[in-house]
N, C-alpha and C positions, 0 to 999 in steps of 0.2 A: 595524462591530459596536460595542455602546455598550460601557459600563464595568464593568457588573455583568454581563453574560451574559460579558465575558473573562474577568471573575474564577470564575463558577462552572465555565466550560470549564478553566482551570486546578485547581481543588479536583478536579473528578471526576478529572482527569489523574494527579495526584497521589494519590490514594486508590487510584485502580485498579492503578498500579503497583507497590504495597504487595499485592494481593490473588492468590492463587492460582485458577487461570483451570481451569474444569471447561465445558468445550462446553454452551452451554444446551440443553436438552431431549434430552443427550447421557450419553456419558461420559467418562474425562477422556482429553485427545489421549496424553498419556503412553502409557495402557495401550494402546493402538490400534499396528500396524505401521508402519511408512512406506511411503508409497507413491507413484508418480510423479502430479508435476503439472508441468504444460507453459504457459506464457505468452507469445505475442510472441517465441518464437524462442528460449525458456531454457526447460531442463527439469531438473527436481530432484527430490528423493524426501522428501516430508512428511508428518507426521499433521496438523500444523495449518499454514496459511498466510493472509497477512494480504495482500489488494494496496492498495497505497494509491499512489492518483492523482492527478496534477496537473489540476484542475478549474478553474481558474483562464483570464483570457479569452485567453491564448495559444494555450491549446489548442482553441480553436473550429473549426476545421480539420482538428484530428488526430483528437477526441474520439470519433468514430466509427467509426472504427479501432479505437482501444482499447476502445469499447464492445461491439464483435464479438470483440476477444478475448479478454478476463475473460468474458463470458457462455458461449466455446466453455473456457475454461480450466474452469469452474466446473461444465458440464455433464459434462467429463470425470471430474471428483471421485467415490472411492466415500464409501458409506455411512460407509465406517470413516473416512474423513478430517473433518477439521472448518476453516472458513475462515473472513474476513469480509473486507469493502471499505470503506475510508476514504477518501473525497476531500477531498483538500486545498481549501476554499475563502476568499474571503476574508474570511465572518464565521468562521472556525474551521476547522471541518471535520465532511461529513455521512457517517454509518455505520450501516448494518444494524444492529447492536447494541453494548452495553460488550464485548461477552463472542463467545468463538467460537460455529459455529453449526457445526452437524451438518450436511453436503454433502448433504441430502435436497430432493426434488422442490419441494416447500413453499417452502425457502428459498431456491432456486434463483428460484424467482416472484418472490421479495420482491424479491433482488436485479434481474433485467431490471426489475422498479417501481420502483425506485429509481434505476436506470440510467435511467428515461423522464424522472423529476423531476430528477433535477440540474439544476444550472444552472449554463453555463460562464460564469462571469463573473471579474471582479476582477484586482487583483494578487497575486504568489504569497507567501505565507508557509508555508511546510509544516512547522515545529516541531510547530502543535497537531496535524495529523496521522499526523505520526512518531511522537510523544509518545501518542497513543491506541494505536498499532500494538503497539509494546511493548508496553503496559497488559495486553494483551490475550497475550501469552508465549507465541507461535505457536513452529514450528520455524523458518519461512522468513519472510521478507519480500520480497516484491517490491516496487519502490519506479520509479514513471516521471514524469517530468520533462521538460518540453522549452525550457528555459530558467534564465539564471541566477536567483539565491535574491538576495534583499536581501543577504544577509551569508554569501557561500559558505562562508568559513570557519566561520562561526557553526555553518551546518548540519552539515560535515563532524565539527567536533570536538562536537557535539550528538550524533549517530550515536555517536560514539567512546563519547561518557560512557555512552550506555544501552546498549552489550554489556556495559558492564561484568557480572559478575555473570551474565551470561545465555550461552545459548549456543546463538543466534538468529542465521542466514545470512542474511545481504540479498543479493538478485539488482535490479540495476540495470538499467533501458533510458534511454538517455538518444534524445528525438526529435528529431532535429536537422532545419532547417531552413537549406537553401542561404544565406549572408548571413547568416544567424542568430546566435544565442551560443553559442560553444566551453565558455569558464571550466567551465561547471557539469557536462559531460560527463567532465573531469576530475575535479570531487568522487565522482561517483556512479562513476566507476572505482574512486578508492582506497575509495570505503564499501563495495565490493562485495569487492576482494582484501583487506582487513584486518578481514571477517569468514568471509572463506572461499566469499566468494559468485562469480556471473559477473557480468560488464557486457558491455551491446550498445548495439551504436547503431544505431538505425533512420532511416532517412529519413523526411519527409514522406512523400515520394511513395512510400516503398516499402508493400507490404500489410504487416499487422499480423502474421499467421503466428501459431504457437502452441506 
């Protein structure tokens, strides 16, 4: 990723987390009830939710899985709830929009289109797409991983800094892989108990579930 598209992906980052988030072509998830949404094996009760993925070329293996389960997570959503999906990749990170979106048939399409175009590639950096999640001031986050971060700590106390102020649940899956990396299975534990959220660990080989 060159030097000026980092920089403008940090200004939007930054701008957007300053703004009060109203569901586009919606209303705002505030006034809306809570309601359940189910992911991979964790269920919780939200008006807005945010998932954001590890898209990155580790998960070339797993990706499919996870793309069967945000598409069955996404189909469950009513009207009243509102969501979006951020993939972590290694020019940044690509998402349906700045802003939440209204769990309508429409955007449901957008997302499997966007689910077709990603592309798994790269090394993992997930700040820029933690850092959009928040922006966007959901109830819940889910957040999947299937390997350590460049700077586990980095990430962990990054998490720490953006509840501040907010009062946003992360739910964790961490995908492990026999032989694979533990370290990071542990971050996404304590980001998931010191917001109030769950963590799971899934196998490779296990199904996706929801």
């Amino acid at each position: 990723m060159n030097k000026v598209a980092t920089c403008v992906n940090r200004i939007i980052r930054s701008i957007l987390l300053l703004i009060p988030v109203t569901a586009v072509g919606g209303t705002n998830p505030a006034s809306q009830p809570a309601r359940s949404v189910r992911f991979m094996g964790i269920e919780d009760s939200s008006r807005s939710t945010v998932f954001v993925i590890d898209a990155t070329g580790s998960m070339s293996t797993k990706f499919n899985a996870v793309r069967s389960g945000l598409t069955e997570a996404a189909s469950e959503l009513s009207s009243a709830q509102s969501f979006n999906t951020v993939f972590s990749q290694m020019a940044g990170f690509a998402t349906l929009s700045v802003s939440l979106l209204p769990a309508t048939e429409e955007n449901r399409i957008k997302l499997r289109t966007l689910l077709s175009r990603v592309r798994v590639e790269g090394a993992t950096d997930p700040l820029p797409a933690i850092e959009a999640a928040f922006a966007m001031h959901p109830d819940v986050i889910f957040f999947v991983a299937d390997g350590d971060f460049p700077d586990n700590d980095l990430v962990q106390r990054r998490f720490h800094e953006l509840e501040q102020g907010y009062r946003i649940r992360i739910n964790t899956i961490a995908l492990m892989t026999h032989g694979g990396d533990v370290e990071f299975a542990g971050v996404l534990k304590r980001v998931a108990t010191q917001s109030g959220g769950a963590f799971r660990e899934v196998t490779a080989e296990s199904e996706s579930g929801h």
